[in-house]
Every structure is written in C-alpha cells, then in structure tokens.
RODO-2510 file (C-alpha; in nm, 4 decimals, decimal comma):
residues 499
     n   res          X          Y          Z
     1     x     5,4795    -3,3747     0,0964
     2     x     5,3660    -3,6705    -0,1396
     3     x     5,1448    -3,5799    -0,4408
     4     x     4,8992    -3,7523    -0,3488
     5     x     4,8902    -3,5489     0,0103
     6     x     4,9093    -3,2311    -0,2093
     7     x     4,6117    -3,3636    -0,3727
     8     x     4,4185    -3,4314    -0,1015
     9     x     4,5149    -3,0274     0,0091
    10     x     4,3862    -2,9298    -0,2868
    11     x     4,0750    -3,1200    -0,2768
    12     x     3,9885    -3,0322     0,0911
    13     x     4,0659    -2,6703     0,0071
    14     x     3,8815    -2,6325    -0,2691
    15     x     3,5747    -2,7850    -0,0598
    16     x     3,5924    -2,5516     0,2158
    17     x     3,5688    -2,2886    -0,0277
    18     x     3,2962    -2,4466    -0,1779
    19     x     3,1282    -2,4735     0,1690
    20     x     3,1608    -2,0642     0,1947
    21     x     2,9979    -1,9636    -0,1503
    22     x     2,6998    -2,2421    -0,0827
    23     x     2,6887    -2,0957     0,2468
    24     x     2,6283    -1,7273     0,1327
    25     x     2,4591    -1,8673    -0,1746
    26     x     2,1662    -2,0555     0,0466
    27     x     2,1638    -1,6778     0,2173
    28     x     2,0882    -1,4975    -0,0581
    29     x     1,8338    -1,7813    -0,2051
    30     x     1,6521    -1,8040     0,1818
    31     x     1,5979    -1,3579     0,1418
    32     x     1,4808    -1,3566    -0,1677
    33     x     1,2481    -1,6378    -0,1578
    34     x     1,0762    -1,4788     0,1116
    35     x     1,0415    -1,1245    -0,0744
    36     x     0,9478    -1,3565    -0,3677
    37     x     0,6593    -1,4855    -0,1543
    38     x     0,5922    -1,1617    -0,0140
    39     x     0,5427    -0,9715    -0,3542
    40     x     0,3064    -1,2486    -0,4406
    41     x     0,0066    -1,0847    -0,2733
    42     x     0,0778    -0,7530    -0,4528
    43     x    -0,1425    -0,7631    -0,7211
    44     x     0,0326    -0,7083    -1,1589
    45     x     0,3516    -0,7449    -1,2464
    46     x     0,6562    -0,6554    -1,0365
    47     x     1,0305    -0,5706    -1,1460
    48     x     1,3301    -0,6422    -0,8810
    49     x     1,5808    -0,4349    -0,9957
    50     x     1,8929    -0,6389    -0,8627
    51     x     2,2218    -0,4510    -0,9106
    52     x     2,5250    -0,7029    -0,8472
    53     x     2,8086    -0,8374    -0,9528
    54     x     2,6223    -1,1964    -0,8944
    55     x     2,7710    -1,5059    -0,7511
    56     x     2,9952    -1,7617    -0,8866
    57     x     2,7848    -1,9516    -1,1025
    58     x     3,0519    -2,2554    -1,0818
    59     x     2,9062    -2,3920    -0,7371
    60     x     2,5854    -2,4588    -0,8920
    61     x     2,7216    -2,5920    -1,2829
    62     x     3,0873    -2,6960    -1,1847
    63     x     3,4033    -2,5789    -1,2781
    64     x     3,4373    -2,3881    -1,6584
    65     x     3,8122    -2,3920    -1,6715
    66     x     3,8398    -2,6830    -1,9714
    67     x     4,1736    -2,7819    -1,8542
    68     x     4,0501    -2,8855    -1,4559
    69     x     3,7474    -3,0443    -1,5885
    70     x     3,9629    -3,2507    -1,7828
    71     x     4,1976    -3,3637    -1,4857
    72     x     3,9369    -3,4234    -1,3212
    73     x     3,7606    -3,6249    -1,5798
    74     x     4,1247    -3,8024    -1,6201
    75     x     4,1403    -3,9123    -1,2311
    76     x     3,8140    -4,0443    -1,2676
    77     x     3,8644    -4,2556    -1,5442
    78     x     4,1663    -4,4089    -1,3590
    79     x     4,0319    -4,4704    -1,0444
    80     x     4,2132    -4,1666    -0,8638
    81     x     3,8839    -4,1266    -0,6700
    82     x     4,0610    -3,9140    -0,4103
    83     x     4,1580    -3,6461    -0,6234
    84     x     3,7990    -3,5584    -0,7444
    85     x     3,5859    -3,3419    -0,6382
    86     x     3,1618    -3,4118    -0,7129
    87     x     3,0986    -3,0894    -0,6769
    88     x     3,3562    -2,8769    -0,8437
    89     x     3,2802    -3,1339    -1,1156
    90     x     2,9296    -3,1534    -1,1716
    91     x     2,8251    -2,8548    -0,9242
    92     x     2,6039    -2,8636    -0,5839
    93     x     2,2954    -3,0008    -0,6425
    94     x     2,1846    -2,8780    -0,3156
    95     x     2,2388    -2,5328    -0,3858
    96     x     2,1107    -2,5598    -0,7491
    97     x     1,7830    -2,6847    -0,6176
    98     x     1,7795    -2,4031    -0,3641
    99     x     1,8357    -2,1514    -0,6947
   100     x     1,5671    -2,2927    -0,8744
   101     x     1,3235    -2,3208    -0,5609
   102     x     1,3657    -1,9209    -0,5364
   103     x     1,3580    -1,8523    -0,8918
   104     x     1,0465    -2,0513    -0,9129
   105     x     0,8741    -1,8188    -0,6428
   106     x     0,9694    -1,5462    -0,8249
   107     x     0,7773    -1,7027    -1,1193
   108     x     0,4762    -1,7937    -0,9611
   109     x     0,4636    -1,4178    -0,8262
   110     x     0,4691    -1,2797    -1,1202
   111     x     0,7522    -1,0814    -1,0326
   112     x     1,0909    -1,0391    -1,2816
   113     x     1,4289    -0,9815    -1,1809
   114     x     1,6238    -0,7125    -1,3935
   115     x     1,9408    -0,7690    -1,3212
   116     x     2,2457    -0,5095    -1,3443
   117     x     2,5703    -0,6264    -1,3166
   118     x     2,7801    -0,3784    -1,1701
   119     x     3,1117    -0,5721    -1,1610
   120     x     3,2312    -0,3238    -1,3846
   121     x     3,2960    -0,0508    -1,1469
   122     x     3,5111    -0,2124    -0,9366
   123     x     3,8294    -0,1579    -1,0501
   124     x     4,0832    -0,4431    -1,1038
   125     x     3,7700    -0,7384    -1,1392
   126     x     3,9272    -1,0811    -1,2611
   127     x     3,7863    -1,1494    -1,5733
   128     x     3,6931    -1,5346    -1,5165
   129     x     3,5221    -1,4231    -1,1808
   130     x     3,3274    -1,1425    -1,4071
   131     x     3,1810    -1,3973    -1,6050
   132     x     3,1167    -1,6566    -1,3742
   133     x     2,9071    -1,3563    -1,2349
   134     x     2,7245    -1,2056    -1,5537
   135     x     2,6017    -1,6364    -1,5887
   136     x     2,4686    -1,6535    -1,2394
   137     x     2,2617    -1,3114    -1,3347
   138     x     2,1780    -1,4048    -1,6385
   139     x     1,9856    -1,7115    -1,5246
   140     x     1,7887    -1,4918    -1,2277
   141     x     1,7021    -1,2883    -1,4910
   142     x     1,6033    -1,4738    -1,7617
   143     x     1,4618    -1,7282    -1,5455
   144     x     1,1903    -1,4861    -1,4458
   145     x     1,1589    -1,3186    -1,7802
   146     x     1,3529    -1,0350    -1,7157
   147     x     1,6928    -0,8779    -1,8978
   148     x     2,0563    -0,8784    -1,7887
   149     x     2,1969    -0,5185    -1,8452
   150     x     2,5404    -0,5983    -1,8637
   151     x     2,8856    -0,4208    -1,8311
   152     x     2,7393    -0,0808    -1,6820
   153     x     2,9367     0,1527    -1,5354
   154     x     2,6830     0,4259    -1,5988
   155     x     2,3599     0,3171    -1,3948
   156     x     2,1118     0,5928    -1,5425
   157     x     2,1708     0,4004    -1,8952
   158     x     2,0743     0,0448    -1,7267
   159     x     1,8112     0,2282    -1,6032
   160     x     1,6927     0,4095    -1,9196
   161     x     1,7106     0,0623    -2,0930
   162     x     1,5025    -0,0574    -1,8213
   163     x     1,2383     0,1602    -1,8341
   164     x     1,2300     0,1172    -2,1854
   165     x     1,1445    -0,2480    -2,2633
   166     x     0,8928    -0,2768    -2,0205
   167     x     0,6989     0,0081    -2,0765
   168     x     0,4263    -0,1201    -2,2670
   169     x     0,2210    -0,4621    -2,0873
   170     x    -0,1105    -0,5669    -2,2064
   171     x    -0,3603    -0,6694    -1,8863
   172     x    -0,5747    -1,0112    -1,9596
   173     x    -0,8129    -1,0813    -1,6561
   174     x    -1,0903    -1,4174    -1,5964
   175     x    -1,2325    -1,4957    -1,3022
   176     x    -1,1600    -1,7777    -1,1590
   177     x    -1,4496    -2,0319    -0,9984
   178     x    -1,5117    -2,2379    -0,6842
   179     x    -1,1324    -2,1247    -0,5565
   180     x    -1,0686    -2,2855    -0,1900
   181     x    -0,8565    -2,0671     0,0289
   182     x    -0,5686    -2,2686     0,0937
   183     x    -0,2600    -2,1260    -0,0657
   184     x    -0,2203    -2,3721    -0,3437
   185     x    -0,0778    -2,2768    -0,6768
   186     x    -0,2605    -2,2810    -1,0264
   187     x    -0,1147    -2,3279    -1,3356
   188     x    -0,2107    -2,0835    -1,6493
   189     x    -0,1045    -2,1115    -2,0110
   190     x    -0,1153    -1,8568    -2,2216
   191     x    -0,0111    -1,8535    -2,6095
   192     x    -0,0065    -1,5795    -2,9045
   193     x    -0,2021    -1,6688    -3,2031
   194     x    -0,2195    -1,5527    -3,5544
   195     x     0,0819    -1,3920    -3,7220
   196     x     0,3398    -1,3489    -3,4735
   197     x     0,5800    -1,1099    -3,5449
   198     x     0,9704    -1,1994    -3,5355
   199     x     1,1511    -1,2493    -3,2572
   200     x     0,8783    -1,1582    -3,0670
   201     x     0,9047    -1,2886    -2,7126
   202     x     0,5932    -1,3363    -2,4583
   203     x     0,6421    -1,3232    -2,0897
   204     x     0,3435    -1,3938    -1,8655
   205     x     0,2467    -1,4998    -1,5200
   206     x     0,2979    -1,8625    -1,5002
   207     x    -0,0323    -1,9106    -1,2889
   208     x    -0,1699    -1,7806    -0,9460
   209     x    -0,1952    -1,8636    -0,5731
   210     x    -0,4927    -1,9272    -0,4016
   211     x    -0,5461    -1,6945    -0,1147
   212     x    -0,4404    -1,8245     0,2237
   213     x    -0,6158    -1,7319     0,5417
   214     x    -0,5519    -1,4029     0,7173
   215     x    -0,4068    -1,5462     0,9853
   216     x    -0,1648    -1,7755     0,7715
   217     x    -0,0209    -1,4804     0,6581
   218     x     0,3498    -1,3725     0,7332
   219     x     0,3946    -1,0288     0,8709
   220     x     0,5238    -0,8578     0,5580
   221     x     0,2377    -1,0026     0,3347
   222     x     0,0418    -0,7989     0,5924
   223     x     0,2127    -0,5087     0,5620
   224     x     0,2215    -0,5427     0,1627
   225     x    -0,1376    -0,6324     0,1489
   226     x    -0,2212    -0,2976     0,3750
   227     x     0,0287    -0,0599     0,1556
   228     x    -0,1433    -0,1660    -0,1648
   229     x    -0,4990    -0,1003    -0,0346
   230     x    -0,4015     0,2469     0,1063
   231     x    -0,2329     0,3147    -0,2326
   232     x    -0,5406     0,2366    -0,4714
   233     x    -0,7564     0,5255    -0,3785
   234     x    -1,0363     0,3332    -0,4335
   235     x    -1,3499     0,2897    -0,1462
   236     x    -1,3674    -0,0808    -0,1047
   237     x    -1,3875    -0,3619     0,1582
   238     x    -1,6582    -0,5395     0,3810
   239     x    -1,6818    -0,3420     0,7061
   240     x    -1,8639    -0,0385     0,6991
   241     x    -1,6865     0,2940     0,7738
   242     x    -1,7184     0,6502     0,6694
   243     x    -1,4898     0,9234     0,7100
   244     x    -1,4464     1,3133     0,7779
   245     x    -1,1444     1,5485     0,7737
   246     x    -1,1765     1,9262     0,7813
   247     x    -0,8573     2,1911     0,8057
   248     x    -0,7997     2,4207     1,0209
   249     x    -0,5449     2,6950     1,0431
   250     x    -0,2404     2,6300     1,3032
   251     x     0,0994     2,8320     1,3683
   252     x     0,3525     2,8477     1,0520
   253     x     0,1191     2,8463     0,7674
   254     x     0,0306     2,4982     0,8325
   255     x    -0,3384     2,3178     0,8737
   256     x    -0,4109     2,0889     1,2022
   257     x    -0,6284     1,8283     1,0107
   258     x    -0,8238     1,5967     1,2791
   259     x    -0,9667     1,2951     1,1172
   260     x    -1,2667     1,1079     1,2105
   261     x    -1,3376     0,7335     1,1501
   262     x    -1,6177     0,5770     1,1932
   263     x    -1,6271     0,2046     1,1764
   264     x    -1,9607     0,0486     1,1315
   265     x    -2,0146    -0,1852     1,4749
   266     x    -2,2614    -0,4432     1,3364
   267     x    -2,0051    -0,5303     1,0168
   268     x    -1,7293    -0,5623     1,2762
   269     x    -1,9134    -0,7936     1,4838
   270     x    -2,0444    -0,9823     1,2014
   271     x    -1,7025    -1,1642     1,1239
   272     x    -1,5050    -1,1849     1,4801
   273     x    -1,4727    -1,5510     1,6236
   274     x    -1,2629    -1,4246     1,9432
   275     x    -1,3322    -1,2334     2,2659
   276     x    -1,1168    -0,9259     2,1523
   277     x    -1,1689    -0,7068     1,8334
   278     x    -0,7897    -0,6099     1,6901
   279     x    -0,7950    -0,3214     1,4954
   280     x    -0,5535    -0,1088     1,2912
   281     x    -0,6264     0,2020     1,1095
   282     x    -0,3802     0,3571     0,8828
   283     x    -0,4853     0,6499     0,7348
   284     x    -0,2301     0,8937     0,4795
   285     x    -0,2281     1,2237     0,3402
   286     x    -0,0694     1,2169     0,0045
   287     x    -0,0170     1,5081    -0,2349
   288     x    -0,1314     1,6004    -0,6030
   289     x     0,2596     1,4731    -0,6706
   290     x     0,2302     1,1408    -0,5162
   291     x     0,4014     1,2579    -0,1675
   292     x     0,2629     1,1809     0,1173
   293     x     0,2126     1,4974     0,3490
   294     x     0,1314     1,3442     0,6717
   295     x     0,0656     1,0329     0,7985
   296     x    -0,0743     0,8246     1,1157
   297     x    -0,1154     0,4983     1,2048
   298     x    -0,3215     0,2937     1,5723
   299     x    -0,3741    -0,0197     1,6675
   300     x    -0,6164    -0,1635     1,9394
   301     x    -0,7899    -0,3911     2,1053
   302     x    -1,1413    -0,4257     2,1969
   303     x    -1,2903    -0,6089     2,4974
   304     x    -1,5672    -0,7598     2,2974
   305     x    -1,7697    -0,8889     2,6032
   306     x    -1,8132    -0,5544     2,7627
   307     x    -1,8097    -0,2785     2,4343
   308     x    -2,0768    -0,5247     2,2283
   309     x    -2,3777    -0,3229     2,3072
   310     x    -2,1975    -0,0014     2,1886
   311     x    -2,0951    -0,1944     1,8872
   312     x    -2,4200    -0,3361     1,8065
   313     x    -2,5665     0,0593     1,8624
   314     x    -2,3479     0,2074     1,6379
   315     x    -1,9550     0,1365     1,6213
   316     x    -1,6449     0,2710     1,6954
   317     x    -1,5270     0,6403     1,6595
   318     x    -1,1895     0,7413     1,6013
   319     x    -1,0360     1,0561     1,6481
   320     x    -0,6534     1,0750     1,5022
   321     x    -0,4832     1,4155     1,3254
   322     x    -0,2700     1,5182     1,0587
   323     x    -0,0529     1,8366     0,9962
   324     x    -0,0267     1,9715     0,6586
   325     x     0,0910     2,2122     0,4467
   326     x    -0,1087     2,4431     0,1988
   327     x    -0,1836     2,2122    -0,0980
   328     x    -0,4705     1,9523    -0,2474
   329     x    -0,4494     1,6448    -0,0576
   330     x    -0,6628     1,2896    -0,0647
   331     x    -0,6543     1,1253     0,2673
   332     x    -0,6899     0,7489     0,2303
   333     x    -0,7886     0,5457     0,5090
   334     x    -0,7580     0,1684     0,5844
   335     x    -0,9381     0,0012     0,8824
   336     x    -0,8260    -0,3721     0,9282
   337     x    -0,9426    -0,6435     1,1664
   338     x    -0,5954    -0,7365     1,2640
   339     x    -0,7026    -1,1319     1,3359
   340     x    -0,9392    -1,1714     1,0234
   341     x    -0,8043    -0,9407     0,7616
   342     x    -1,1508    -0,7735     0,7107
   343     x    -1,0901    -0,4373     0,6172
   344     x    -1,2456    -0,1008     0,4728
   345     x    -1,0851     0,1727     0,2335
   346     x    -1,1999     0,4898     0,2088
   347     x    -1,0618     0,8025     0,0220
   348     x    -1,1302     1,1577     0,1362
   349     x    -1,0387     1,4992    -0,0736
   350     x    -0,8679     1,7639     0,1976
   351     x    -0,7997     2,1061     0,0266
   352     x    -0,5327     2,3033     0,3011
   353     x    -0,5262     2,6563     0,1950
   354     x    -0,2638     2,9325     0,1728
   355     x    -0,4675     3,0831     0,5154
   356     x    -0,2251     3,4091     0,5104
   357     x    -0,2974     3,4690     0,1498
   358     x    -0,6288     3,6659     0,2408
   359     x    -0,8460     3,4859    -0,0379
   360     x    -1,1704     3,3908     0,1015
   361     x    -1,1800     3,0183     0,1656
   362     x    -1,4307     2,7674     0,3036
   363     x    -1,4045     2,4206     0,4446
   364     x    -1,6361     2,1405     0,4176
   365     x    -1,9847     2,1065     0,6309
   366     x    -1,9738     1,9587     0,9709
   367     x    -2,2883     1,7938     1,1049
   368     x    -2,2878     1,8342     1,4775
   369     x    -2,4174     1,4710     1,6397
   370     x    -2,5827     1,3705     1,9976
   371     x    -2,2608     1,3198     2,2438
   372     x    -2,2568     0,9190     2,3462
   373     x    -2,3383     0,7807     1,9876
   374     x    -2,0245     0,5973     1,9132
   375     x    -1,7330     0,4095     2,1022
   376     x    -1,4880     0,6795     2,1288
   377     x    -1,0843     0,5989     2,0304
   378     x    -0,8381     0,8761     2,0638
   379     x    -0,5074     0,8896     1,8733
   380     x    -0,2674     0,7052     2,1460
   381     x     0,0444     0,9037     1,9673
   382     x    -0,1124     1,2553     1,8904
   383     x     0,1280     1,5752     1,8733
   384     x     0,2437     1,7569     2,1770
   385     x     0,1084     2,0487     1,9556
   386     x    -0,2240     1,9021     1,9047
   387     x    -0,3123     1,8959     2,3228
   388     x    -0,1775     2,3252     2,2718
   389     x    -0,4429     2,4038     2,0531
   390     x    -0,8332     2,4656     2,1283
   391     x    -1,0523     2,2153     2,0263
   392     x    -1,1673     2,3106     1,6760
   393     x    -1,5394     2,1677     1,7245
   394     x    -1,7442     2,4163     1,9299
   395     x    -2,0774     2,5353     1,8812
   396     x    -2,2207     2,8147     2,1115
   397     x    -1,9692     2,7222     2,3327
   398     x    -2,0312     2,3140     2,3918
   399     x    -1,7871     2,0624     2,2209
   400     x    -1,9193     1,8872     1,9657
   401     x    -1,8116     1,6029     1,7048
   402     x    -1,9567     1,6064     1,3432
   403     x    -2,0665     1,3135     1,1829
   404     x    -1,8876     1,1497     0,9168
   405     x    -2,2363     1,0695     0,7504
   406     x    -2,5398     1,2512     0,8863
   407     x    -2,8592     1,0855     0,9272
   408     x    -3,1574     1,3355     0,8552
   409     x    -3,5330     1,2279     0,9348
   410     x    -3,7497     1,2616     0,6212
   411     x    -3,9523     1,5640     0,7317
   412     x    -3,6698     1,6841     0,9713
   413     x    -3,3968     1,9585     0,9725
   414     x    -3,0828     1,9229     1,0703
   415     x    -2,7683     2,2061     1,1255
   416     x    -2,4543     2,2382     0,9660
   417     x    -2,1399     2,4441     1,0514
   418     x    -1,9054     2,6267     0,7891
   419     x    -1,5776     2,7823     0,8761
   420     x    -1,4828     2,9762     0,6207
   421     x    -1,1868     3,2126     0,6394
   422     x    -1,0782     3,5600     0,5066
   423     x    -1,4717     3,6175     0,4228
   424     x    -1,5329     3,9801     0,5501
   425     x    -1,7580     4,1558     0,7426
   426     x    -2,0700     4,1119     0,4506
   427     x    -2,3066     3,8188     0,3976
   428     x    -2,1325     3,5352     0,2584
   429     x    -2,2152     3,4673    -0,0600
   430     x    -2,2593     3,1288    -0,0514
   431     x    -2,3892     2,8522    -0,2843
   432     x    -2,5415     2,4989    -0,2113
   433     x    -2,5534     2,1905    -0,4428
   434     x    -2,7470     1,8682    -0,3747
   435     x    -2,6421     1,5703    -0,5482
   436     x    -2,7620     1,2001    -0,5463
   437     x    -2,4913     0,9336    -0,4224
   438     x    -2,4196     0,8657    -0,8219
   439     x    -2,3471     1,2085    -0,8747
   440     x    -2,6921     1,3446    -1,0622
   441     x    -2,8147     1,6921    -0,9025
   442     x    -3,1186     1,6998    -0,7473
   443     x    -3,3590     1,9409    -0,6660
   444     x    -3,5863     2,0342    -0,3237
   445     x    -3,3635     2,0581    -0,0181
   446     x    -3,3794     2,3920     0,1512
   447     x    -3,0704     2,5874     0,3313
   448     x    -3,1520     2,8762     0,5714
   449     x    -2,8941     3,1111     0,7798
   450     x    -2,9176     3,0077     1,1741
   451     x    -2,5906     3,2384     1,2865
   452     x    -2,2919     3,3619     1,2174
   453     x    -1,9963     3,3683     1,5028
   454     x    -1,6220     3,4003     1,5412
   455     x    -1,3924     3,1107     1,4672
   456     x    -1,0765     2,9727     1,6455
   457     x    -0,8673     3,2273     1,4862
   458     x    -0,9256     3,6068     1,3688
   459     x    -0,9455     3,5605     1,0398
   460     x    -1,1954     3,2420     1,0590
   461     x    -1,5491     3,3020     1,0893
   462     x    -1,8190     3,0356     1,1884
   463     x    -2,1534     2,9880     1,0054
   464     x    -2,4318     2,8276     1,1326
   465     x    -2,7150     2,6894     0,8756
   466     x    -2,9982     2,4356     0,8563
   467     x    -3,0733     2,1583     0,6098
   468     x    -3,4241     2,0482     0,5662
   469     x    -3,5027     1,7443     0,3193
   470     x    -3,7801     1,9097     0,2498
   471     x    -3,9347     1,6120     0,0544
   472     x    -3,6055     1,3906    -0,0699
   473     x    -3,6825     1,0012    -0,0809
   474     x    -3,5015     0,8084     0,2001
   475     x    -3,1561     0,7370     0,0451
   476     x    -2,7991     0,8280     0,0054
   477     x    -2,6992     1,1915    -0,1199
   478     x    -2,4336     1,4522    -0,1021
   479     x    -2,3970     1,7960    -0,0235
   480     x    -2,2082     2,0656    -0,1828
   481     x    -2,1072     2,4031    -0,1055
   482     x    -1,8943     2,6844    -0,2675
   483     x    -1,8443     3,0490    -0,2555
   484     x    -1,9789     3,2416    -0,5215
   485     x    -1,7575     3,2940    -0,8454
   486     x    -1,4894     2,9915    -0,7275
   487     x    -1,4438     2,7010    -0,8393
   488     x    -1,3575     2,5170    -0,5578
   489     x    -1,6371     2,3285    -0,3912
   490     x    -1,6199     2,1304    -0,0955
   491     x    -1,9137     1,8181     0,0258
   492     x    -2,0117     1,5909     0,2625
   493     x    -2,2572     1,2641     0,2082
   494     x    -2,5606     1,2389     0,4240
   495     x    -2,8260     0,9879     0,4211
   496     x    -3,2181     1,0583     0,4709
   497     x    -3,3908     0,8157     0,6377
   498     x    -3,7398     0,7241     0,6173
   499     x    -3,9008     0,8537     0,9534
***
C-alpha cells in the first residue's frame, strides 16, 4: 500500500470516528436542550448536577496532540490537501454550534450545570482521554456559571463542596411591564457596585422568557409547571375552588381520607373557547418531613353544551380519597384547565391520629348540603378498599356530602357534624372559636347541642350541633373547634351571606 493510500486510511478513519462522537455528541446536546427548556418555567435558580466523565472535547476544538496539529499544518502548507482533515484540525463547527445552542438554554433558564467528573473511578482511564474529558466539562460548567469538581472518586466530597458554594444566593425581583405572551427572550444586566471584594465572582440570570401560551407548551413544561404549583403550598390561581378533607379510622391503624373539590362553575366557564372543559386535579398528601403520604391524580372531560346550566348553578364536585398513616399532613390541591392552563391551588391541614391510642380526638366540622347542588365527579381509580367500607357521611341514616364552604343566611342556622373519637360516655367538652377570614376573633355566633349518635366505628361517636350567625355581617369567616385542655384545633371557612 502507497503512502499516500495509507493516508487516505487514516484520514477516512479518523472521520468515521469523528462521525460517531458528533453523532452521540448531537444526542446528548438534543436531551439536554430540551430539559434546559423545560427547567425554564420552574421559577429561581436550578443546579444540574451532571456526573460524567464528559466527551472528547477534540471534536468540537480539534486535535491537542502538538505533534498532529503540526503534520497537519505541514500538509497544508504544501498542498497535500488529501491528507488533512478540517475537522480534526480546526474541530466541527456543526457540533460546536449545537454545544453552544444547549449551553445557551441552559443560560437563559437560569439553570447551572455542576459538573462531576467521575473518570476517576474507572480504573485504567487514558490520561489524554481524561483530559479531553475534564475540558468538555469544564466548559458546560463554567459556561452556565457553575463549578467543575474534578478528580473525585469519593462522591459525598463533590457533593459536600457542592452544597457548599452555593448555599448562600441573594433574590433581586422587578416587575416587568406591557410583556406579550409569545415566548421571546429578554435580556437583563446586572452589575455589583461599590467596593467589590477580591476575586469575587457574580453569577446571575442572563434575562427571562416571556410566557408562551398554554397550549404552546410541551408536555413536560406541563408537568413541571403543575409539580411546582402543588409544591408551593400557597392558595393561588384564577378559578375558584374550595376544598374539604376529614379522616376517618380504617383497618391497620390507618385513616381513609376522602377529599372533596369543589371547582367554582362560573370561573371555569369564564375562560373556555371549546365545546369540552378538560380538567385535571392533582391533589397530594405530604408529611411534616417533606414526604408525601398519599397521593391521587383525574383527568376529565366535560360536555360543555349539555353540563353548562349545572356549571353556571354552581360547579363541579369532586369526590377522590387518600389513605394515610397517623401523622400531620397538608393536602395540596391543583385544579387545571388542561386546554387553557387556568388553574387553582389550594392547601388543606389533615391531622390523622394514632385512633388505637385511646386519646380523645376530634376531626374537623362537616356542613351537610342540599343533594343536587353540584356536578358530581367520582375518583375513576379509587381503592378496591374504598368501595369495602361504609360511606363515612351519614346523618340519621341519609347520605350526605358536606360542603367545602358553607353558605349561612344572615338570620339563619345551619348544622354541623363532629366525629370525634375515644370521647367517653360524658358530655364532650367542647370549645368553639370564630374567626374573621384574616384571622382576628370575633365575637356573636351561637353553638347549641342538636344530638349525639354512634359513628362508623365503636370508638367514634357523632355530634350533631347548630350554628346560628346570630348577627355576623355578610362575609367570609372561619370556624374553630377543640376539645377542652388540647391544643389541637381543627376549622372550616364558611361564608354568611346577606339574606
């Protein structure tokens, strides 16, 4: 074989594997792009914690062995065209623009990479290859104003490190004017002033995207969007809903929870443009220790045309369940319109207690309401244990469902049910609160004993009582109950109207 042949071996072969590392380069560039651009509706700052061994930074800056460069350099300059390679020269353009296009998501997402290179526990790693690796992760990270841990066989140090330097951020916020909803991207600049210390280094969001329109929206920004709005705790969002879960005891220790959503009909009519109403509700249990004890989720799909007088009535009712064990619980809810994005948050406090235990327990009022109100939704996926039991709501032997906020006539009365558990054979004694929707008490409301009866199970006994206004403005308020001596209260908001 000629040289020059051998040349033109070497050449192709060095191309095909060029092809291969572009190839799962442009891979790894395509799935991170797209979790780039997925983190982006998550709002603060995010941290990618990438442990690799990274990829061979040579496709994208060309060869770093002196030596080739400079044959290659030499065939150049003597017209041996056929014996250099562009690429292994000078790099792939291609694929560096493809780098740079995902790195640059990852920017405007305010999102840094920390990068760990793990290279190091593989035993037997060629040393050139190492550090053609540690240079591709060293751009990802400091590209997106993270840190490259390097050389770490021990992953709890990296880690430790990590955790470390960014521990401290300082939040800036403005409000932004007259912003169009069409995805576009904003630039911000931000700069210290004053005395800067040494060395100091500032790393900040680079600007902000616009929002896009729901229904522009890839599935996983969905998803994203809905986790963080079930994870804030806080009661936001434009439709109206309103919420009520009560425990009640169920075989192994364990408290059959049912849930009841109501979503407001008028709001939900207010922003639909199509002849069916999508919704999904989410709703989660999670734990004084950030675990989440139960959850469920539903979607469906409402004939708009023949459910609109029901909807312009009232709403929809929902009636879902959750199993959990003995422990302080807040069950957040999200309702979404699945075509417009329209949502509602709400966040519920469930205490499950030990029922066994014997202490003398009580569970939150429940408002009986008129049967045919509301639109009613079951759970589609509900327990095979959960169609075993009784149904928990009965009053003098008729079903009922309570109301997730009662609506009391100024000058009315309305009853209220408390199952308590473990409270004897005595009067209960029992203590009443009334609080305006901003949290200041307020006197006049009256509570009188109706009836006492037996609950589902022996130890859980049924009381029956009646609230009368008794002279409370029309407005929001909330009611409170306790037994005597504990501390534990549990409440319900109800709303007096005026007439």
């Amino acid at each position: 074989m000629s040289t020059e042949n051998i040349n033109d071996y070497a050449v192709g072969f060095n191309r095909s594997e060029m092809g291969e590392a572009q190839g799962r380069i442009a891979a790894l560039t395509t799935a991170f792009e797209d979790l780039a651009k997925a983190m982006g509706d998550v709002t603060g700052r995010k941290h990618v914690v990438y442990l690799s061994e990274g990829f061979d930074s040579q496709v994208i800056l060309g060869s770093d062995d002196f030596e080739r460069r400079q044959e290659l350099a030499s065939a150049s300059a003597t017209g041996n065209y056929s014996a250099v390679d562009s690429e292994e020269m000078y790099g792939s353009t291609g694929t560096l623009g493809a780098v740079e296009s995902m790195l640059e998501e990852f920017r405007r997402a305010d999102c840094t990479i920390q990068a760990v290179d793990i290279g190091g526990l593989r035993a037997g790693a060629d040393g050139a290859s190492r550090r053609s690796g540690q240079d591709s992760l060293f751009m990802m990270a400091n590209s997106t104003g993270g840190e490259l841990y390097r050389n770490f066989n021990d992953l709890s140090g990296a880690m430790g490190q990590m955790l470390e330097r960014t521990s401290v951020t300082y939040v800036l916020a403005f409000q932004a004017e007259d912003i169009k909803f069409d995805g576009d991207f904003h630039n911000l600049r931000i700069e210290l002033k004053g005395d800067v210390p040494k060395g100091a280094k500032l790393v900040h969001k680079p600007g902000y995207y616009a929002p896009r329109p729901y229904k522009d929206r890839s599935i996983i920004e969905k998803r994203l969007e809905a986790a963080q709005q079930i994870l804030s705790g806080e009661d936001a969002g434009v439709l109206g809903a309103s919420v009520v879960a009560a425990p009640f005891r169920a075989e192994a220790g364990r408290a059959y929870v049912p849930v009841l959503i109501e979503i407001d009909g008028p709001s939900l009519l207010a922003g639909l443009t199509g002849k069916t109403a999508a919704l999904e509700i989410y709703a989660y249990a999670i734990a004084e220790d950030g675990s989440v004890g139960d959850f469920m989720t539903q979607t469906m799909g409402l004939d708009v045309e023949k459910v609109k007088p029901a909807l312009e009535a009232s709403g929809v009712k929902f009636f879902g369940d959750l199993e959990l064990p003995p422990g302080d619980y807040l069950v957040r809810v999200l309702v979404r319109d699945a075509e417009g994005g329209r949502s509602a948050t709400r966040a519920v406090p469930v205490m499950v207690p030990e029922f066994g235990s014997g202490v003398p327990t009580l569970a939150m009022p429940l408002f009986p309401e008129e049967p045919g109100k509301w639109l009613m939704v079951q759970e589609a996926a509900g327990s095979e244990a959960r169609s075993a039991r009784p149904f928990p709501f009965v009053l003098d032997g008729n079903a009922y469902l309570p109301a997730a906020k009662p609506v009391i006539k100024a000058g009315g009365t309305a009853q209220f049910v408390l199952v308590g558990y473990n409270l004897g054979d005595e009067s209960v004694p029992l203590e009443t609160t009334f609080m305006t929707a901003d949290g200041s008490p307020v006197e006049g409301p009256k509570i009188s004993f109706v009836a006492r009866g037996q609950g589902a199970s022996p130890d859980a006994t049924q009381l029956v009582l009646q609230l009368e206004p008794n002279g409370l403005p029309a407005g929001e308020y909330r009611l409170v109950t306790s037994l005597e001596g504990q501390e534990r209260t549990t409440s319900i908001p109800f709303v007096v109207s005026g007439g």
